[in-house]
N, C-alpha and C positions, 0 to 999 in steps of 0.2 A: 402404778400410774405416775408415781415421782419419777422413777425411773426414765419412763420414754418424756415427761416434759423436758428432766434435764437434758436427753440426750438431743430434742429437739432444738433445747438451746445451746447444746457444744455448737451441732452442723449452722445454728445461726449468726453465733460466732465465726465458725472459721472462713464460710462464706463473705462475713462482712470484712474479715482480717487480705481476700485473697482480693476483694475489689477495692479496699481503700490501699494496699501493698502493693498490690504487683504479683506476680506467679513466677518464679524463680524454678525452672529444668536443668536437674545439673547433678552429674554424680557425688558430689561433694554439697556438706551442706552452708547455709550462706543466708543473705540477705538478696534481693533482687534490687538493680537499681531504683534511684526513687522516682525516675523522670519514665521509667518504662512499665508497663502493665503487664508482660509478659518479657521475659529474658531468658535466654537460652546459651548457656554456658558446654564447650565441651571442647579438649584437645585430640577426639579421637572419633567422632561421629558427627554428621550432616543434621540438616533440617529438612523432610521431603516435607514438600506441597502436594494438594491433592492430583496425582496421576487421571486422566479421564481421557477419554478419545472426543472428536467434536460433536460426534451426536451426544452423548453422556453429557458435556458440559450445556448443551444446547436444553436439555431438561433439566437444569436446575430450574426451577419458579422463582420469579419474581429475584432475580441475583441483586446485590446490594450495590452500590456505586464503589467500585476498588476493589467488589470479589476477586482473590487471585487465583487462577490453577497453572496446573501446568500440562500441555496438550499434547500428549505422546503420538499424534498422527503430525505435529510441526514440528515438534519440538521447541515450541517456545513456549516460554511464561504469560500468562497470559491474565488481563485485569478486564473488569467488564464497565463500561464507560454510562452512565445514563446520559449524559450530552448527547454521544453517537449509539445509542441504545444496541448497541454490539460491544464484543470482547476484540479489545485492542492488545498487539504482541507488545508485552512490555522489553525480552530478551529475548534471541532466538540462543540455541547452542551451535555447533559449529555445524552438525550435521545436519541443520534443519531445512526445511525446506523454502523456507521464506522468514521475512521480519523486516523493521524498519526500526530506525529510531527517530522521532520526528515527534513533535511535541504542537506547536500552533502554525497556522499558514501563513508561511512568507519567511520563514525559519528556514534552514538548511536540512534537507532529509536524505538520513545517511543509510544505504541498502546494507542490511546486515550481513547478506549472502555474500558479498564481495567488497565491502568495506567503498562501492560508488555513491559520491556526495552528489544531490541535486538542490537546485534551488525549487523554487517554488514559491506562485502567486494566489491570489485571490481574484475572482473576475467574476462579480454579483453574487451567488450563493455561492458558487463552486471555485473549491481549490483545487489548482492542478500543477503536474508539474513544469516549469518553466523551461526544460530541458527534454530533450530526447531519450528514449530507454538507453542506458549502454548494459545492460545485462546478459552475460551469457548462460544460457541455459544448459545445463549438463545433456550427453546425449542426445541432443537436435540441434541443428543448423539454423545460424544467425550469421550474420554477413559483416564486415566493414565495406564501407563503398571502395569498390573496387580493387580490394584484398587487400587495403592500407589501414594500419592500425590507428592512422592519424586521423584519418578521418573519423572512426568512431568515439575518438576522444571528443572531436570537433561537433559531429553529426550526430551520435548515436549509431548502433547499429539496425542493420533493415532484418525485416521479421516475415516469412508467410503467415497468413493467416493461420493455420491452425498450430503453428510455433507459440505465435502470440496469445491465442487462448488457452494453451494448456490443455487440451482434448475437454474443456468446458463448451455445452452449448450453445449456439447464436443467441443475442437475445438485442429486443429493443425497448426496456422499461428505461426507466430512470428514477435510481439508478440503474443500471446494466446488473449488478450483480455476479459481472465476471472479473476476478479476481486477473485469469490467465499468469504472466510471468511479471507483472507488476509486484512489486513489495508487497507484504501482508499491512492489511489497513487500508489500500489502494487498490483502484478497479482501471480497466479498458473501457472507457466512454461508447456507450450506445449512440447510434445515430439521432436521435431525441435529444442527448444532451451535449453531441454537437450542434445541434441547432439553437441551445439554450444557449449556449457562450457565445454564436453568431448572433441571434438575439439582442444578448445584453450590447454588445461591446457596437451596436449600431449598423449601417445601410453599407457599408464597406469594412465589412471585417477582415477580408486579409489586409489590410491597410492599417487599421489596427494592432490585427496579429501577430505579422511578419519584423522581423528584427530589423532596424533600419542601414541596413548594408547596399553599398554603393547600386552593387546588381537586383537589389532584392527591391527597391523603395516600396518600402514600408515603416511608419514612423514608429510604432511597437506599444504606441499609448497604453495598450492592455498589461505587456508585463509578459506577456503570455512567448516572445522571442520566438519565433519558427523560423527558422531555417530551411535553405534550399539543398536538404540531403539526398537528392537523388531518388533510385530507386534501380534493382534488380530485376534482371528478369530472369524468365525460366530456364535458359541457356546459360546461366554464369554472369553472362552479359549484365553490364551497368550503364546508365545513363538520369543525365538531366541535371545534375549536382549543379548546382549553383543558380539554375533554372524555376527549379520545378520540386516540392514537397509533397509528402503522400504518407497522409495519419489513417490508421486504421480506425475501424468502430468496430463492435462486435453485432453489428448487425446481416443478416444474410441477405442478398440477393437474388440469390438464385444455389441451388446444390451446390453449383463447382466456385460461384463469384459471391462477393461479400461487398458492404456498403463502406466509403473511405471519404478523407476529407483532403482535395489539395490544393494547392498555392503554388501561383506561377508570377516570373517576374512582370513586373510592369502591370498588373492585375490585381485592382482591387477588391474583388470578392473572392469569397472562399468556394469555390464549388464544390456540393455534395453531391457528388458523380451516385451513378445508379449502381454502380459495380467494375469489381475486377476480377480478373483471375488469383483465384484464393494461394494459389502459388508463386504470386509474386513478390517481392521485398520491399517491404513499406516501413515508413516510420513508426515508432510507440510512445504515446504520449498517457498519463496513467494519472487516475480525477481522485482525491479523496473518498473514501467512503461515507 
């Protein structure tokens, strides 16, 4: 009976000695810093984080605020946020398929896939970006307006609809819940919540909306800069730049047509047209999650 009390007081001991110490991993033996709780020492081997695909990480219960894994269907690291009660990519690696690095709204948000800076506002609940998608997608067709690369520095470039969602479903909640080729952490606005940001920003929202350029008069109160980038059509063919803008939503209209948002010069409101042809080339504008 002595026996197992004292050995119940070693493991109380050493238990007490590893939470008021630190935990010190390391081939050689040592002391762990004093300011670190756990320290991992080594000139010849890594730290793996837990590996999991996104359904696996999606059944953890109840994740803690800061859970990290690491997502082998993104390849990014990734932390679970209770603010945005979702797992936000903290780093992607090179090969991943998405990531962002972007911290609060109105910051600079830098696409990890190809190292494009955007800005980005706040306009009532939702943050979005203040800029055009310039993203190009590996293996599918995206446009500069009218085969100048200047212009998609300027404009962004134009997207078909099913370019833009990524072979992900139509949808019209809010949020959308379609990621498409937006940064991870970011979604393609449903028709719903273009109507929210016409909403908020009042009775003439492209007036609002639209960046205040000579051709474009629009005073830009919102933050939100839209531009007159054109648009593509099915034949190669471009037209409208400086005219006329054309934001998608991931909302459908019809089998072959889908629901968009555009702005035209000298035109105060925004119209939410019923549809276009899903093959044509429109702007990408991309909402917080």
């Amino acid at each position: 009976m002595k026996r197992i009390f004292v050995f119940v007081l070693i493991v109380n001991l050493f238990y007490q000695t590893i939470y008021s110490q630190g935990v010190l991993v390391s081939s050689d033996l040592g002391e762990p810093d004093a300011s670190s709780i756990l320290e991992v020492r080594s000139t010849s081997s890594g730290v793996l984080f837990p590996r999991m695909t996104t359904n696996q990480r999606d059944n953890i219960l109840n994740p803690v605020n800061s859970l990290i894994i690491f997502n082998t269907e993104t390849d990014c690291f990734e932390a679970y946020s209770e603010f945005n009660n979702d797992w936000l990519p903290i780093a992607c690696l090179g090969g991943g398929s998405s990531g962002s690095d972007f911290i609060n709204c109105g910051d600079d948000l830098t696409d990890l896939r190809d190292g494009q800076i955007y800005k980005t506002v706040q306009i009532g609940s939702q943050c979005w970006m203040a800029e055009n998608l310039n993203y190009a997608p590996p293996l599918v067709d995206s446009y500069c307006y009218g085969q100048d690369p200047t212009n998609c520095a300027i404009y962004g470039r134009l997207y078909a609809w099913g370019v833009a969602m990524g072979g992900s479903p139509a949808s019209n909640s809010d949020p959308s819940g379609v990621q498409g080729i937006c940064p991870a952490g970011w979604h393609i606005p449903s028709d719903l919540e273009w109507d929210k940001l016409e909403s908020f920003v009042g009775s003439n929202p492209a007036t609002q909306l639209k960046a205040g350029t000579p051709d474009w008069n629009g005073n830009n109160s919102s933050g939100f800069t839209a531009l007159a980038g054109g648009s593509k059509f099915t034949n190669l063919a471009f037209g409208n730049l400086g005219n006329y803008g054309f934001w998608w939503s991931t909302t459908e209209y019809s089998t072959n047509n889908a629901k968009y948002r555009s702005m035209g010069s000298g035109v105060s409101i925004s119209n939410p047209a019923n549809g276009t042809g899903k093959t044509y080339g429109y702007s990408l504008r991309c909402i917080l999650d």
